[in-house]
N, C-alpha and C positions, 0 to 999 in steps of 0.2 A: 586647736584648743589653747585658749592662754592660761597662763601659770594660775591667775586669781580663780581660773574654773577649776580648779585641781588642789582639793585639797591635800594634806602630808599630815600624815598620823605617826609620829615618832616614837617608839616606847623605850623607854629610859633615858635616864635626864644626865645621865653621867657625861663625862667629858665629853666622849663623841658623841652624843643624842646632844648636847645643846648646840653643838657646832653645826652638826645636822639640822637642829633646827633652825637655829643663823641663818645658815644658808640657803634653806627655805625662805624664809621668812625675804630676805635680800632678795631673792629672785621673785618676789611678790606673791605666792602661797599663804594661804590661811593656813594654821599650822594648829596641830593637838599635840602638848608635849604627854603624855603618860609614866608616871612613876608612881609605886605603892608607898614608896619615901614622903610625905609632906616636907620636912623639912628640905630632902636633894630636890624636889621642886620648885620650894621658894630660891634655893642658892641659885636653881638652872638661872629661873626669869631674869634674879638681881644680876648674873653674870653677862647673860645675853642684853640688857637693857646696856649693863654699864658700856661694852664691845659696840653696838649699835650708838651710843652717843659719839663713840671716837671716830665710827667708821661709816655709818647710816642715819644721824641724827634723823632726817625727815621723816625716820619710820618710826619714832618713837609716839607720835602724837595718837595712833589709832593702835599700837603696841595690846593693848587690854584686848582690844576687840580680835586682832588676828591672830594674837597667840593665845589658847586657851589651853588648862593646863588640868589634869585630871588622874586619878587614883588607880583608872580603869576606862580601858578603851569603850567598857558600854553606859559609860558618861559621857562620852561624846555623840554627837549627832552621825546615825548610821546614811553618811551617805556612802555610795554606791562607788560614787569615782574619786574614788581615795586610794593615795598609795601608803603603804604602812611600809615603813623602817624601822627594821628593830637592832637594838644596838644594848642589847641588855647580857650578862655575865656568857660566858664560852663554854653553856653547860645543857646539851641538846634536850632534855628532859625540859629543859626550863624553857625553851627555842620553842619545843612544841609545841608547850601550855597556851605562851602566851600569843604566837600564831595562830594556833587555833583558833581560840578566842577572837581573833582580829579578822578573821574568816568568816564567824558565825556572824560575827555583828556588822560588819562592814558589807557582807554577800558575797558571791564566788564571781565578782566580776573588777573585785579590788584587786591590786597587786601587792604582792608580797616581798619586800625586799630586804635582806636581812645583811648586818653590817660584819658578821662573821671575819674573823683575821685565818682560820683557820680550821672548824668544820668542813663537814663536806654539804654544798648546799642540795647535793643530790641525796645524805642522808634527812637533813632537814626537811627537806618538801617531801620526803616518803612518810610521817610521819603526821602531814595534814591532809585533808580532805580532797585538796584539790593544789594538787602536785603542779599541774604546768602552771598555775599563779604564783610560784616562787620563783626568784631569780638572787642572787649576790650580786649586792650595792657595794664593796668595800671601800671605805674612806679611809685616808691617813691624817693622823694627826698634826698638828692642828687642822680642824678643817676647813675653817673660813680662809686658811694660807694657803693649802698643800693643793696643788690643781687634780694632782690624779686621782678618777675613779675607778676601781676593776669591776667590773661587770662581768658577772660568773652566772650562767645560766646550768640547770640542770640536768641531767639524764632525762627527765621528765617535762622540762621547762616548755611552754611557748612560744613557740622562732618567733614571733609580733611583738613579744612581752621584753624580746634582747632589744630592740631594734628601738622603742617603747621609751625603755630605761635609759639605753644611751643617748639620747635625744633631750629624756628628763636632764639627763648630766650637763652635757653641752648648754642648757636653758639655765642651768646655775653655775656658768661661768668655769666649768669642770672640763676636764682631758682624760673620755672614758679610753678605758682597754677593753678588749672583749677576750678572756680565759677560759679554757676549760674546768669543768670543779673537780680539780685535784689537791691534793697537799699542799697549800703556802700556796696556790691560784701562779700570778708571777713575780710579784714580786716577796714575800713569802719563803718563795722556794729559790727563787736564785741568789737571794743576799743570805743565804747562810754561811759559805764560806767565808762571808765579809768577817761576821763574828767567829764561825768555829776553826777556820783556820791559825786567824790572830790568837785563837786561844791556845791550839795547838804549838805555835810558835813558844809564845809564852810557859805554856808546858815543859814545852825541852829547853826553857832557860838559852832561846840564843837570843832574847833581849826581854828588858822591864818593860809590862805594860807602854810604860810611857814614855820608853824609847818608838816601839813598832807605832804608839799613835801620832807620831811627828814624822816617823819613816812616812806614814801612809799619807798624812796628808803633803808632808814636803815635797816628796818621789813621786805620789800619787795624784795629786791633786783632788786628793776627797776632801770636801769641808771640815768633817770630824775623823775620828780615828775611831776606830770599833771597840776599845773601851772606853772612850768617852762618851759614845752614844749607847753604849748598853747601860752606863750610869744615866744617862740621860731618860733612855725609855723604861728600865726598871731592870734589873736582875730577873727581880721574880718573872717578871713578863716576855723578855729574850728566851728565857731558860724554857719556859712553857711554852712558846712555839714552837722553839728547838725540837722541843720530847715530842709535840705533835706531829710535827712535821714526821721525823725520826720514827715513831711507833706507825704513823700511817703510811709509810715505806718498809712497813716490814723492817723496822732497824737497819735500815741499809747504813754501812762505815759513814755516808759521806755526810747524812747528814746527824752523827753520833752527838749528844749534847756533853759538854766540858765538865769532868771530874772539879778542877777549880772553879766553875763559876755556880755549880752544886754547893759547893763549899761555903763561898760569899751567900746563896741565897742562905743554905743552914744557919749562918749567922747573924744574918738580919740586915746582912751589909747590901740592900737594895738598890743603891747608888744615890741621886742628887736628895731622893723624897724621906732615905732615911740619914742624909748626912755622910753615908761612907756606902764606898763599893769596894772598886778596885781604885779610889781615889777618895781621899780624907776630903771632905770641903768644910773649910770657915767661911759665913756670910754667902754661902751659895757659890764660891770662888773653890775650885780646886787646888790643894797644894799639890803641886809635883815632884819628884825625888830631885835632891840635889843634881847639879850638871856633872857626866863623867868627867876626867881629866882629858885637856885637849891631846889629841893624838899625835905622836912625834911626825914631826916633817925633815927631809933632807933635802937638798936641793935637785930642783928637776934634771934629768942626765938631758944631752943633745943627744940628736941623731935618732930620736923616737919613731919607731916603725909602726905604720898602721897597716896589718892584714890585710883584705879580706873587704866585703864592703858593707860600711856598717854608718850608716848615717849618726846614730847615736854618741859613736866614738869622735865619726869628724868634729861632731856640733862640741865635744865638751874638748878638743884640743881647741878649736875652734872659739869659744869662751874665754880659752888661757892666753889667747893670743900664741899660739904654739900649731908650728907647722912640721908636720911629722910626711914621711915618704911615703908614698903608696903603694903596697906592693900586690897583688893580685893574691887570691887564695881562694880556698872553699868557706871556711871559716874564721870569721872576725876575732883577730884580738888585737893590742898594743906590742909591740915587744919594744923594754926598755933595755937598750946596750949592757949586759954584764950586772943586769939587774934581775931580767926574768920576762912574765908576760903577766898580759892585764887581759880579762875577758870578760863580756857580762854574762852574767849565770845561765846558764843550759840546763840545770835543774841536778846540779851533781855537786859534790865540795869541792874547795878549795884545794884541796887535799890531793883529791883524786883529780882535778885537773892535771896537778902536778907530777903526778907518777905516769900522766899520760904524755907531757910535754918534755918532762926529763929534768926540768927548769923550776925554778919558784915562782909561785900562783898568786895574781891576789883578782879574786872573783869581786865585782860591783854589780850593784840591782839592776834592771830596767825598771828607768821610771817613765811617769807619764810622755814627757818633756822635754828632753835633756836639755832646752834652752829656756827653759823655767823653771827647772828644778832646782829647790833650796838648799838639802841636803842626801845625801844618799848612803844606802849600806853598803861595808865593805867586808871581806873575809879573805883571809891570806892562807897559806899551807905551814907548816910547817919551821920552813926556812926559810920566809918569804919577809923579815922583818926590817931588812933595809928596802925594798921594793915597795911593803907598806909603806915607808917614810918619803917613797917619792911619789908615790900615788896621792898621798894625803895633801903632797905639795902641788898637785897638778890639778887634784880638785879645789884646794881653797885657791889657787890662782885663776881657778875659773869660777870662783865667787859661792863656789859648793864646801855646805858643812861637811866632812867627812866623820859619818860615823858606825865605828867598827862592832858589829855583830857575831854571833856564834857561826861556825863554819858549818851552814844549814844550808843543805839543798834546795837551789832556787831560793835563797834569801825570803826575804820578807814580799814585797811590791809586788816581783814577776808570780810567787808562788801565790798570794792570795788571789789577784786579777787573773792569774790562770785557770783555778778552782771555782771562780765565779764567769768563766767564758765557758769553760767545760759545761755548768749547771743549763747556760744560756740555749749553749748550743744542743743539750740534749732535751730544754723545752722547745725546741724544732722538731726534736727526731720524735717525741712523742704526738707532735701536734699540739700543745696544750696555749700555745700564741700564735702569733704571726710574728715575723719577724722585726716589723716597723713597733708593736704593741712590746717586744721584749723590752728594743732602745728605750720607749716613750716612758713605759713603767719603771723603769729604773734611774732615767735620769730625772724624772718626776716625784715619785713615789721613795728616793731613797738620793737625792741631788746628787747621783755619780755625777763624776769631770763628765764622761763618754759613755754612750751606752755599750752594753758588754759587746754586743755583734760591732760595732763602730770599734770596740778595742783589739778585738780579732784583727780587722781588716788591716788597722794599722799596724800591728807586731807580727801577724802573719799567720793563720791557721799551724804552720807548719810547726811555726815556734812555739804555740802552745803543747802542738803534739809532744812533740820534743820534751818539754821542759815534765808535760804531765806524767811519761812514757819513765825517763826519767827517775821522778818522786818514785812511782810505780816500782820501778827496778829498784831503789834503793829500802823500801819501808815492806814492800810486802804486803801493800794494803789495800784492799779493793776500792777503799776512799779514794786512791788518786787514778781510778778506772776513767780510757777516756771514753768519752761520749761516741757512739757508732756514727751520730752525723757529725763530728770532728774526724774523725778516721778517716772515713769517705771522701771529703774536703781534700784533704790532702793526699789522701791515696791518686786524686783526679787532678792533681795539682792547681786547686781551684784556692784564690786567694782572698776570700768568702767565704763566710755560712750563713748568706744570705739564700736562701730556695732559689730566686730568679737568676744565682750562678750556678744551682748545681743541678736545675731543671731540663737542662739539655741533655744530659746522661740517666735522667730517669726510666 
């Protein structure tokens, strides 16, 4: 069947429903926009007209005819083979109504797809007539840009109806995932440590917001920093997944929503749409806090000893143009002569390295890269303040900012991408992806550098265990509980948590 045999019934005209219908509309569908708004209806057309001259002009000519725009789905022409998306408020009473209705009028042979970020679409389709015609469409914003679709089928769904929809996706230019319908589907529920951890951090003051969003993206290589993109997507809006997500887990620690960013909503501080969040903007530009003071440098000692084997460490002596001796070990660090030792984080302070080594500590992130990384975090022990001063000289000789953070477990980079591999890995243990659809959805749906199973493989199961194991011991907190198929991973000393490595010991 071709696209123009198919029509798309879209109900609400708000951002995502016109992008919804864009994209319809582009993949050549006759398209019914639906809104009770006259006025959000006229804005939908004028906005999709003005989008379609810059990026579809040819389809503007019969525009009138194929896109028709109505008050109520039973103004439009009931046919039969019609897919309905709905992308109207996150408030399942109102989910019902107007599904219903799209049921009655359209017939029990339409399909039902509902753009939900975070309902469950197996409470949704219990609630209409005819259960296996629902399936989850989720789109991300924008949506004529953003390639990923999740495709969430229900308790009740149609296996033809998944298979149906992902096909529709692929036909408009789309990169479906197929999820189960749980809490945040995948991507939803893995990117919440992105936010709740940075918050966390933030919390205990071991850096300004707008320190950790330059850690994350310099160390990390994420395009934004997770409070730049919670101003970006809205306060009010991060915070109300957060609670959903969070309440439809039974409040589980891990995914708790932030006391401080409860705060910013209470006060109206929404981020870009009301002018302030966690970042004042003029003219749409965010102001950022002044620059700390540059951090004292000494000069680099000789005779620098490398552990242990640590690719990371060679690549950044390696950088400095600094060739350090090799020495064998179990575990990687630097030792600088009559200075101390250098390690990257295992998920414990600075502090307590130190009382374990005997020496003065100064702990640095794992970042993405070490041979792209811009800058990175650091945290010393105690008496560790000339050691700092030659650390800071060994990172900016090898062309890295060096910047110094609270003496927090697992620093910034290795602790968020940890809590976000842990999430990954235990939507395997539930079943709720595949593993190909976790990578795909997240480097899609949320432009990670790597997807999180690709981030595992390269730092190593083990080192996450580690590092979460760790947190764990230090807080007390069932938040940094690890995932049973992380445990098993490594319990098997498998360097994956990918299934096709850990399916010979099933």
């Amino acid at each position: 069947m071709t696209n123009s045999a198919l029509r798309i019934c879209v109900i609400g005209a708000g951002t995502m429903g016109q992008g919804i219908a864009q994209v319809a509309l582009t993949a050549g569908h006759n398209v019914g926009l639906v809104d009770l708004d006259p006025d959000q209806l006229a804005t939908a057309v004028s906005d999709i007209r003005s989008r379609l001259t810059r990026r579809a002009p040819g389809l503007l000519q019969h525009l009138s005819e194929r896109l028709l725009t109505a008050p109520s789905v039973r103004d439009l022409s009931a046919e039969p083979n019609t897919v309905v998306v709905e992308a109207v408020v996150e408030n399942l009473a109102i989910k019902h109504a107007v599904l219903q209705e799209a049921l009655d009028h359209f017939g029990p042979l339409c399909r039902i797809a509902t753009n939900t970020s975070s309902l469950s679409i197996t409470d949704i389709a219990a609630g209409l007539t005819r259960p296996d015609r629902v399936i989850g469409m989720h789109f991300f914003n924008p949506v004529p840009v953003m390639q990923l679709v999740e495709v969430v089928p229900g308790v009740q769904t149609d296996p033809a109806l998944v298979d149906e929809i992902r096909q529709l996706a692929v036909s408009w230019g789309k990169t479906p995932t197929v999820a189960r319908s749980t809490p945040g589907f995948i991507v939803n529920r893995i990117a919440r440590p992105f936010y709740g951890e940075a918050l966390r951090l933030a919390e205990e003051n071991v850096a300004p917001f707008d320190v950790i969003d330059r850690l994350i993206r310099g160390a990390g290589g994420f395009r934004m920093g997770p409070f730049e993109l919670m101003d970006l997507v809205g306060n009010d809006v991060n915070e109300t997944v957060t609670r959903t997500v969070w309440t439809a887990f039974n409040f589980d620690p891990r995914f708790a929503p932030s006391l401080l960013q409860r705060e910013l909503v209470a006060a109206g501080r929404l981020g870009r749409k009301t002018g302030a969040g966690f970042y004042v903007y003029a003219d749409g530009v965010a102001i950022t806090a002044s620059s700390p003071e540059p951090e004292p440098t000494r000069p680099v000692p000789g005779g620098i000893e490398l552990h242990g084997d640590s690719a990371e460490l060679e690549q950044w002596l390696l950088r400095g143009g600094i060739t350090g001796e090799l020495i064998p070990g179990p575990h990687p660090y630097l030792s600088l002569p009559g200075l101390g030792n250098v390690r990257i984080t295992r998920g414990v302070s600075a502090q307590e390295e130190a009382s374990i080594d005997k020496v003065p500590v100064v702990l640095i992130d794992r970042p993405l890269d070490m041979n792209a990384v811009a800058c990175l975090a650091f945290s010393g022990s105690e008496d560790s303040a000339d050691l700092a001063g030659a650390v800071t000289g060994l990172l900016r000789r090898a062309g890295i900012d060096p910047i110094r953070v609270g003496d927090a477990p697992g620093l910034i980079v290795a602790r968020v991408v940890s809590m976000i591999i842990n999430e990954a890995a235990e939507a395997l243990h539930l079943g709720i992806a595949s593993a190909a659809d976790v990578d795909t959805a997240m480097e899609l749906g949320t432009n990670y550098p790597l997807g999180p199973l690709a981030w595992a493989d390269r730092w190593s199961p083990a080192y996450v265990l580690s590092l979460l194991d760790s947190l764990h011991d230090e807080y007390r907190d069932s938040r940094y509980r690890a995932s049973q198929w992380l445990r098993s991973a490594v319990r098997r000393d498998r360097r994956s948590l990918r299934p096709s490595h850990l399916s010979a010991e099933k």
